[in-house]
C-alpha positions as CSV (number, residue, x, y, z in Angstrom):
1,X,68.7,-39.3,-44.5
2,X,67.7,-36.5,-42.0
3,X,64.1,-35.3,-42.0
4,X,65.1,-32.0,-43.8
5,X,66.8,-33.7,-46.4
6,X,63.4,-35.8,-47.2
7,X,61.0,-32.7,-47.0
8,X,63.5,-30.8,-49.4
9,X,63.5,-34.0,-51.6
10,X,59.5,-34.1,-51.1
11,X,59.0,-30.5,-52.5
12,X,61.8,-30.5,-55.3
13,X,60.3,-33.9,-56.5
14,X,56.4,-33.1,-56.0
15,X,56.1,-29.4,-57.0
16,X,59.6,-29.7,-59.8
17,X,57.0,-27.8,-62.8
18,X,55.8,-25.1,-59.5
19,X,59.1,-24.0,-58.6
20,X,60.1,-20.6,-59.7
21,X,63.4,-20.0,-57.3
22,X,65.3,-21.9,-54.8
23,X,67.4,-19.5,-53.1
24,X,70.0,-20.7,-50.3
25,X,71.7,-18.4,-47.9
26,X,74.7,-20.1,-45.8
27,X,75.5,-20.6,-42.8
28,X,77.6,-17.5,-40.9
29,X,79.6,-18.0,-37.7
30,X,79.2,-16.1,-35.0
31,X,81.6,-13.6,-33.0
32,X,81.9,-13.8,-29.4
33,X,82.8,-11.5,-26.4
34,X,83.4,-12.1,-23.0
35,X,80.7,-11.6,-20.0
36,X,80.7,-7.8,-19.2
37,X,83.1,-6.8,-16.5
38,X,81.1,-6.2,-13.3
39,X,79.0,-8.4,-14.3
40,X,77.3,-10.0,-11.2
41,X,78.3,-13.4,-10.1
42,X,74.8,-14.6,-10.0
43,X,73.7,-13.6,-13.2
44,X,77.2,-15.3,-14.9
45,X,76.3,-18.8,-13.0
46,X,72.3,-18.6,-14.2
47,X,74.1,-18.1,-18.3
48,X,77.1,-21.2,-17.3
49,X,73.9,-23.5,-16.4
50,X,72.1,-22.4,-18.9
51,X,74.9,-23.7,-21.4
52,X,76.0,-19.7,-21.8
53,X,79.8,-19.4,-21.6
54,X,80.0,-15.9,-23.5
55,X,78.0,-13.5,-25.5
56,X,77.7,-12.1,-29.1
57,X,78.9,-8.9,-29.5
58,X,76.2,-7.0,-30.2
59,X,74.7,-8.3,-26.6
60,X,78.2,-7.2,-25.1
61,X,77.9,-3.5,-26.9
62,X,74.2,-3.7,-25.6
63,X,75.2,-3.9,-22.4
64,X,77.8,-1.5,-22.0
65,X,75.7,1.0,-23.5
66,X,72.3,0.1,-21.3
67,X,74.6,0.2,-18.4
68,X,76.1,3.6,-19.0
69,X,72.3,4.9,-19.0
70,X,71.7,5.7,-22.8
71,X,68.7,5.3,-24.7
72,X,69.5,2.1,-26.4
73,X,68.2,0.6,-30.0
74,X,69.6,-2.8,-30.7
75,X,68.5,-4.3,-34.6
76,X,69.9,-7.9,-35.2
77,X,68.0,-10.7,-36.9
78,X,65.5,-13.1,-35.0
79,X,66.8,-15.5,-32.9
80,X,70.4,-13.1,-32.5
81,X,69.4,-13.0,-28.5
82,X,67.8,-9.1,-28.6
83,X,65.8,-10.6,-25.2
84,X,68.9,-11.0,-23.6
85,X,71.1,-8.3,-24.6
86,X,68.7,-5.8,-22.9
87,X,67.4,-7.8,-20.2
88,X,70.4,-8.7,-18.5
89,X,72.3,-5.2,-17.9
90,X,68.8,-4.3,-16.4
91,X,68.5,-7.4,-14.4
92,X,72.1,-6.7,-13.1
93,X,71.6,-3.5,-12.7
94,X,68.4,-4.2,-10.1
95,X,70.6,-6.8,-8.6
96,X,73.2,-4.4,-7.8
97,X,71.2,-1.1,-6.8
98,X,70.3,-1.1,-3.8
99,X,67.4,1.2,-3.9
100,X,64.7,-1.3,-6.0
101,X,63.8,0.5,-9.3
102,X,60.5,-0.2,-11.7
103,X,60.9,-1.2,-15.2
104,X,58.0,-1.4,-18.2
105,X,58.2,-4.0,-21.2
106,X,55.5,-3.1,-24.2
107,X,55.3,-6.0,-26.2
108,X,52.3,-5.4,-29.3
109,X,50.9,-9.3,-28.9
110,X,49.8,-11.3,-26.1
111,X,51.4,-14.2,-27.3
112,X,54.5,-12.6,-27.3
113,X,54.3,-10.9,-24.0
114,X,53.0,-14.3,-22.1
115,X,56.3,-15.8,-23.8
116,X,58.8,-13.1,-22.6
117,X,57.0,-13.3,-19.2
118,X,58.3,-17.2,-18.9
119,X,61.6,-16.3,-19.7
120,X,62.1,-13.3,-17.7
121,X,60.6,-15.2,-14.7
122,X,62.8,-18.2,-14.9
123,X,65.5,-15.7,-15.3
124,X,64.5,-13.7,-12.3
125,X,63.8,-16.9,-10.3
126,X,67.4,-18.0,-10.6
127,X,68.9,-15.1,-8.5
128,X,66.0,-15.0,-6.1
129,X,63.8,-12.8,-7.2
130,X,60.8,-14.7,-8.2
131,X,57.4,-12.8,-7.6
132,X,58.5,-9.4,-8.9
133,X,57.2,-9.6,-12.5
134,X,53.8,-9.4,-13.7
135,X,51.8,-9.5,-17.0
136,X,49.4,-6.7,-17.4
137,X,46.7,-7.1,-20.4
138,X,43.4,-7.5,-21.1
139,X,43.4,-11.4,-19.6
140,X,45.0,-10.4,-16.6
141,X,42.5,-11.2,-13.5
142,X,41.6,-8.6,-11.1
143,X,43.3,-9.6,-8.1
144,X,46.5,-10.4,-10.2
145,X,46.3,-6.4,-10.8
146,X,45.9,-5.4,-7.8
147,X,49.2,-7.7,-7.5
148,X,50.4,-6.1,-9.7
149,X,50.4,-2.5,-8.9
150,X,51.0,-3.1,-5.1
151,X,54.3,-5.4,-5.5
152,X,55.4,-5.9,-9.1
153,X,58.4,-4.1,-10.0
154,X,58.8,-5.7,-14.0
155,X,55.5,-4.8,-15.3
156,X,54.8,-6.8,-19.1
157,X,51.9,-4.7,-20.9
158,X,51.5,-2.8,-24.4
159,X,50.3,0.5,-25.2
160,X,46.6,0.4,-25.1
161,X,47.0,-1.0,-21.7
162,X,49.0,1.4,-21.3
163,X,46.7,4.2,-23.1
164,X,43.5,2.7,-21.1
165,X,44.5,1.1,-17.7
166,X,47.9,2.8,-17.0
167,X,48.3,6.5,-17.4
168,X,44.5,7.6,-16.6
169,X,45.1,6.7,-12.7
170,X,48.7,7.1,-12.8
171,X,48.2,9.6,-9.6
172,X,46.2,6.7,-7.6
173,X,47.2,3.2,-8.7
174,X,50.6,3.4,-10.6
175,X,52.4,6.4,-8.5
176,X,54.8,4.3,-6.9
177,X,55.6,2.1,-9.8
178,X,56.2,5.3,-12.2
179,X,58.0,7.2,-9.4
180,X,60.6,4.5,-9.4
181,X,60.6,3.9,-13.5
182,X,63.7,4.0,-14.5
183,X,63.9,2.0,-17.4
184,X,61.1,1.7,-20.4
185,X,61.8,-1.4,-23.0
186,X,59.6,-1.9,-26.7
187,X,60.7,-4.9,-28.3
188,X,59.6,-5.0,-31.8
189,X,59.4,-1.6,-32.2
190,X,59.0,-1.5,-36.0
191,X,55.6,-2.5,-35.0
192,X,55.2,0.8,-34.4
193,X,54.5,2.9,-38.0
194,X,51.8,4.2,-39.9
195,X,48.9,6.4,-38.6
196,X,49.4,3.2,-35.4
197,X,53.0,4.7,-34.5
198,X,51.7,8.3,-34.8
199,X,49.3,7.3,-31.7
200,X,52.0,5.1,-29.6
201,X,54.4,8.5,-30.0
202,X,51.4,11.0,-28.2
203,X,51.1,8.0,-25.4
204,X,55.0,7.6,-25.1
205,X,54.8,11.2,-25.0
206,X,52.4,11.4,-22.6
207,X,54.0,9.0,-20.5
208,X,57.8,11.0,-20.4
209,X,55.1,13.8,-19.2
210,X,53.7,12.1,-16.3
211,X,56.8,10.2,-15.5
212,X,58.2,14.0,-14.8
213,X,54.9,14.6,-12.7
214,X,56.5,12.1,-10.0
215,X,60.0,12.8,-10.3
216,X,61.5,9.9,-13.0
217,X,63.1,10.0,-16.1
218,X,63.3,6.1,-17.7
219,X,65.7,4.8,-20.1
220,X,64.5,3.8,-23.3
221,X,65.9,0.5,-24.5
222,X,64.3,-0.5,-28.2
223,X,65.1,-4.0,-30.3
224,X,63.7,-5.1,-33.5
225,X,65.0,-7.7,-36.6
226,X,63.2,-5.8,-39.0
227,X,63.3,-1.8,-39.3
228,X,65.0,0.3,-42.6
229,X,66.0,3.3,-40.9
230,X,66.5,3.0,-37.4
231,X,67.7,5.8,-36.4
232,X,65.1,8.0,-37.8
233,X,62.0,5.2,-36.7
234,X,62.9,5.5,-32.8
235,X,63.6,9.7,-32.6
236,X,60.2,10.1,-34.0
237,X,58.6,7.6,-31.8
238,X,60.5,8.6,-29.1
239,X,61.5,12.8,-29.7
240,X,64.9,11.3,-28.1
241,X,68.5,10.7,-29.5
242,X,69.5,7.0,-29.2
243,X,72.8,4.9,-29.5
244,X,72.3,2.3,-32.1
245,X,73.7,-1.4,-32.1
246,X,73.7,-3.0,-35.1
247,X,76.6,-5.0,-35.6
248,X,75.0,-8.5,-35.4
249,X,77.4,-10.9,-34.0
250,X,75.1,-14.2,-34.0
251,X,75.5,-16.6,-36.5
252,X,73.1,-17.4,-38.7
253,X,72.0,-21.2,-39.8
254,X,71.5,-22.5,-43.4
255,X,68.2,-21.6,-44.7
256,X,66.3,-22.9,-48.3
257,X,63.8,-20.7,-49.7
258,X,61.6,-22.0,-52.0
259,X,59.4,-19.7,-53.9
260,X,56.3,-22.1,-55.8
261,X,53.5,-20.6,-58.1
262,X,50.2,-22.8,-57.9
263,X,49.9,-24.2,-61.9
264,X,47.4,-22.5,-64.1
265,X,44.3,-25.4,-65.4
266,X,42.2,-24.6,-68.0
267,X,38.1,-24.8,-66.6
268,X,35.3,-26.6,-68.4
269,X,34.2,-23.5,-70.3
270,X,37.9,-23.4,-71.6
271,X,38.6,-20.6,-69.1
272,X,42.0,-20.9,-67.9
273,X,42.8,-20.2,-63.8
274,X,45.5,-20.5,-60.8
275,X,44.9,-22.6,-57.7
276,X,45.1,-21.4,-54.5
277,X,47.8,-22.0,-52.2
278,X,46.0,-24.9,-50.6
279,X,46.7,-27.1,-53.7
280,X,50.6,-26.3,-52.7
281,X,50.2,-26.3,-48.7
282,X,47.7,-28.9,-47.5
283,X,49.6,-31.6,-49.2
284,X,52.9,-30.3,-47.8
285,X,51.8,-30.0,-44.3
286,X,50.7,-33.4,-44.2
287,X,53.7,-35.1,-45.7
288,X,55.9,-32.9,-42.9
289,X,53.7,-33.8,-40.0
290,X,53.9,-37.8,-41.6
291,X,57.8,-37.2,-41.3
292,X,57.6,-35.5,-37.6
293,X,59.2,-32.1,-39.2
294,X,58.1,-29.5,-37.0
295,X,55.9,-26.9,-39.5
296,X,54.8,-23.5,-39.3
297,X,52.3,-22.1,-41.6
298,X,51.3,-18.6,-41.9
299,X,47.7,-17.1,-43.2
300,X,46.6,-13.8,-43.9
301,X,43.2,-14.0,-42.2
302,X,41.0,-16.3,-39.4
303,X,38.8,-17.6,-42.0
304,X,41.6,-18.9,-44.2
305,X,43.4,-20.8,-41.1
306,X,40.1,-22.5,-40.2
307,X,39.4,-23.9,-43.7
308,X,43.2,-24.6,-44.1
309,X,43.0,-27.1,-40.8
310,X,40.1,-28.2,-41.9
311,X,41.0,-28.8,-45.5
312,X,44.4,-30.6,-43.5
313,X,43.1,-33.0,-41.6
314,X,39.8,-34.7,-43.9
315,X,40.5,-37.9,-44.3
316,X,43.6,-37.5,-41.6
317,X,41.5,-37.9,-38.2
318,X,45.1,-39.1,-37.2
319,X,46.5,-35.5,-37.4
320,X,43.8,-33.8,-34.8
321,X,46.2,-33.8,-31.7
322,X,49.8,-32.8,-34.2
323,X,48.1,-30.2,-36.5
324,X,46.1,-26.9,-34.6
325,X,44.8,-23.6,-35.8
326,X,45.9,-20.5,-34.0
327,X,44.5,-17.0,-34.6
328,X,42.8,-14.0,-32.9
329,X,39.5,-14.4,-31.1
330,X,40.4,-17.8,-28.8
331,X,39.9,-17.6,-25.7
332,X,43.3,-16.9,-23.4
333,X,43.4,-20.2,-21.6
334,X,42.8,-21.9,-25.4
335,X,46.1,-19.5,-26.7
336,X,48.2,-20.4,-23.4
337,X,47.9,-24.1,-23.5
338,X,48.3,-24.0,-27.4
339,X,51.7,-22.0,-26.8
340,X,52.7,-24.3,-24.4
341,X,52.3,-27.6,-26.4
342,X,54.2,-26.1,-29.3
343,X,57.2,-25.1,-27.4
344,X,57.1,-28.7,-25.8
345,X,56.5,-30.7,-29.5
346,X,53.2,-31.7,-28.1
347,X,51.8,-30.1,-31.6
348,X,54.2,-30.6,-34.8
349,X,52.2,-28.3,-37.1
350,X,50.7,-24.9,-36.5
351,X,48.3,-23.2,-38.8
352,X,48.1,-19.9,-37.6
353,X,48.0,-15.8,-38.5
354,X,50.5,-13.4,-38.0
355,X,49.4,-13.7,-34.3
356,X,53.0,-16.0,-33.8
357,X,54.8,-13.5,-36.2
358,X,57.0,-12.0,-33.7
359,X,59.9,-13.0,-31.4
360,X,58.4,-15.8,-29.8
361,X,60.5,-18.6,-28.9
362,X,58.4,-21.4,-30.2
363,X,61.1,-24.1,-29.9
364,X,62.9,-25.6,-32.8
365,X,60.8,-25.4,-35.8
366,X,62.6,-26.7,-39.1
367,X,59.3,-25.6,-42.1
368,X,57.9,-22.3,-42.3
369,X,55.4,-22.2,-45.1
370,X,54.2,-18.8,-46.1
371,X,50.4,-18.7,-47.7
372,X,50.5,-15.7,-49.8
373,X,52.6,-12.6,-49.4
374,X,52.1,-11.2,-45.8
375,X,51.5,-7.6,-46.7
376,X,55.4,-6.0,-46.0
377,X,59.1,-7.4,-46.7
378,X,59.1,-6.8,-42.4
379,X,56.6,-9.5,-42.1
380,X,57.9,-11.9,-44.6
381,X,61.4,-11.9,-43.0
382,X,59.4,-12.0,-39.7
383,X,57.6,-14.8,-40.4
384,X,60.2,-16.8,-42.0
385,X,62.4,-15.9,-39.0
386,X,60.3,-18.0,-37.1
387,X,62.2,-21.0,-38.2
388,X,66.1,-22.2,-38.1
389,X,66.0,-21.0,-34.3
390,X,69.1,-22.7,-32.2
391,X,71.4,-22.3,-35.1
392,X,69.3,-25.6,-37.0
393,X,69.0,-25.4,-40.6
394,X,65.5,-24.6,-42.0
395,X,63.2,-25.0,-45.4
396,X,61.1,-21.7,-45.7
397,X,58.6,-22.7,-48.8
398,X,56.8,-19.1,-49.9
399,X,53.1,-20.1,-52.2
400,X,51.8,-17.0,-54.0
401,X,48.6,-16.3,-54.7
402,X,46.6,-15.0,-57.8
403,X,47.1,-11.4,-57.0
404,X,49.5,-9.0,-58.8
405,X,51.9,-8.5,-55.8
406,X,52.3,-12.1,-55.4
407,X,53.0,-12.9,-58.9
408,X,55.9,-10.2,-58.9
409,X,57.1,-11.6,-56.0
410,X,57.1,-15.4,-57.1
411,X,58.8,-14.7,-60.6
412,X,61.6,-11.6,-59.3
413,X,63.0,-13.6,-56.6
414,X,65.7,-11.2,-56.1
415,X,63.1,-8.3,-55.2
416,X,63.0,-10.4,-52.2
417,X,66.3,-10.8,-50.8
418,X,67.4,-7.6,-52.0
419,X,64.6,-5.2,-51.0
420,X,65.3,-3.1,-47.7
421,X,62.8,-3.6,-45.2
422,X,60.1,-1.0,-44.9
């Protein structure tokens, strides 16, 4: 019996009275294209050795359209490849110009960005042009700026940075970079909303205005898994018109959802209350780290992932090195080597915050537990997104808590997979 099959077995048999819902999508195949014509012969070997003999559709359209210089907006679940469909027709397009071009990727996380900078670099590195990429937050080193701005011609940053560091000395530092900018990517740009989108759009705004200062006039390129109304989301944002690429061609792996309330007990004064989601989680992260199934489990604050690990590992000492805590406030050399020993299976489990909610590729995870309702239908489909990577089935396991939204949610399961995304 596989390892799914006994952690499916583990939570139908140990939680039978706490399960409200078990909800199963299937598994969808996906459609395929050819590589692009004029696609460069590099680029085509780099995908046949990575184990890439053609794309989805969506990556195809994604590319014609990028390639015919249109602002681009490309929506497709996690894990459909959005990295790749824009990527590529840039990358091909810098192989095959002749004149070297600048391009920006805003990512809103560092995790996320220090991710996409691997990829992109191993990417880059294949068709010899290692060296020309560059991460630029608030861990970046000094001299590595410098770098940076003097030679970089893929710059990886996000807004503030952008806000803060970038635009103010545009006419010292960044002049040759934005002179040259000719294509501007956001990935997760339903990030973007809210008073917080109101203040990206002035910035991108301001940006299109100094861009014109010194003579260029970028490309936008947007992706996102999660966003309601697309088209209307990235003119506001953006004040531009954009072609819009939804027709997901990936397939799509078998997923379980369970949906488990905590039971009610009745106090010593006779007063009768719910558990937390501890009672639910803690003993289900340790029966899948006792089975080597590779877990996920998402909290709403840094205080609630620190007594969760905590509360995980008492009486395990033996689960120290497979089970970590991840949130905001580590330091950056703490976040990178935790990143890296999760993609690698170093770690099996991962207690963390939204922090890892987005588009990371954090290898093949197989549990995503979900420790209260994250706030927005976005993030829940985010976060359970995180899992069934690689086309592997997955077991997402959603615990509410003893607040009204999570008790609607746990007992009208089909408010969940019927709901549009905010």
């Amino acid at each position: 019996m596989s390892k799914r099959s006994n952690i499916k077995n583990f939570i139908e048999s140990t939680f039978t009275k706490q399960i409200s819902a078990h909800i199963t999508s299937s598994r969808k195949q996906g459609e395929f294209a050819t590589f692009p014509t004029g696609l460069h012969d590099s680029l085509k070997k780099v995908l046949i050795d990575q184990g890439i003999s053609s794309l989805y559709t969506h990556q195809q359209d994604a590319f014609q359209s990028i390639k015919a210089g249109k602002n681009t907006l490309l929506v497709s679940r996690t894990a459909s490849g959005k990295t790749l469909s824009f990527f590529l027709p840039v990358l091909d397009d810098y192989i095959q110009t002749n004149a070297n071009f600048s391009v920006m990727l805003f990512y809103p996380t560092k995790a996320l960005t220090r991710d996409q900078e691997s990829t992109f670099g191993s990417l880059m590195s294949a068709v010899k042009y290692s060296g020309k990429i560059g991460t630029f937050d608030g861990d970046t080193p000094r001299d590595e700026r410098q770098r940076i701005q003097r030679s970089s011609d893929f710059i990886l940053t996000n807004p503030d940075m952008l806000h803060s560091g970038i635009l103010p000395n545009h006419n010292r530092k960044w002049k040759s970079l934005l002179s040259r900018l000719k294509y501007i990517i956001l990935d997760e740009v339903h990030i973007y909303r809210g008073s917080f989108g109101s203040h990206v759009a002035n910035v991108f705004r301001r940006l299109q205005r100094v861009c014109e200062i010194h003579g260029s006039n970028p490309v936008f390129i947007c992706s996102s898994a999660t966003v309601g109304n697309p088209g209307n989301h990235v003119h506001a944002l953006f004040n531009k018109e954009f072609t819009i690429i939804d027709n997901d061609g990936s397939p799509q792996s078998k997923k379980d959802l369970y949906l488990i309330n905590p039971p009610l007990v009745e106090s010593h004064g006779h007063a009768f209350y719910r558990k937390g989601p501890g009672s639910i989680s803690i003993p289900l992260i340790r029966e899948a780290t006792k089975q080597n199934v590779r877990t996920i489990c998402f909290c709403r604050a840094r205080q609630e992932v620190e007594r969760l690990h905590r509360s995980v590992i008492d009486g395990f000492p033996e689960f120290r090195e497979s089970i970590k805590p991840y949130r905001g406030g580590l330091l950056p050399n703490e976040r990178r080597s935790l990143e890296k020993k999760l993609a690698s299976g170093e770690i099996n489990t991962i207690i963390t915050t939204n922090a890892l909610e987005l588009g990371i590729d954090i290898g093949d995870l197989e549990l995503c537990i979900l420790s209260g309702h994250p706030g927005t239908i976005a993030s829940f489909w985010q976060q359970a997104g995180r899992v069934g990577r690689k086309d592997n089935n997955s077991t997402i396991v959603y615990i509410a808590k003893d607040t009204p939204i999570d008790q609607f949610l746990v007992n009208h399961e089909d408010f969940i997979t019927t709901a549009p995304v905010e």
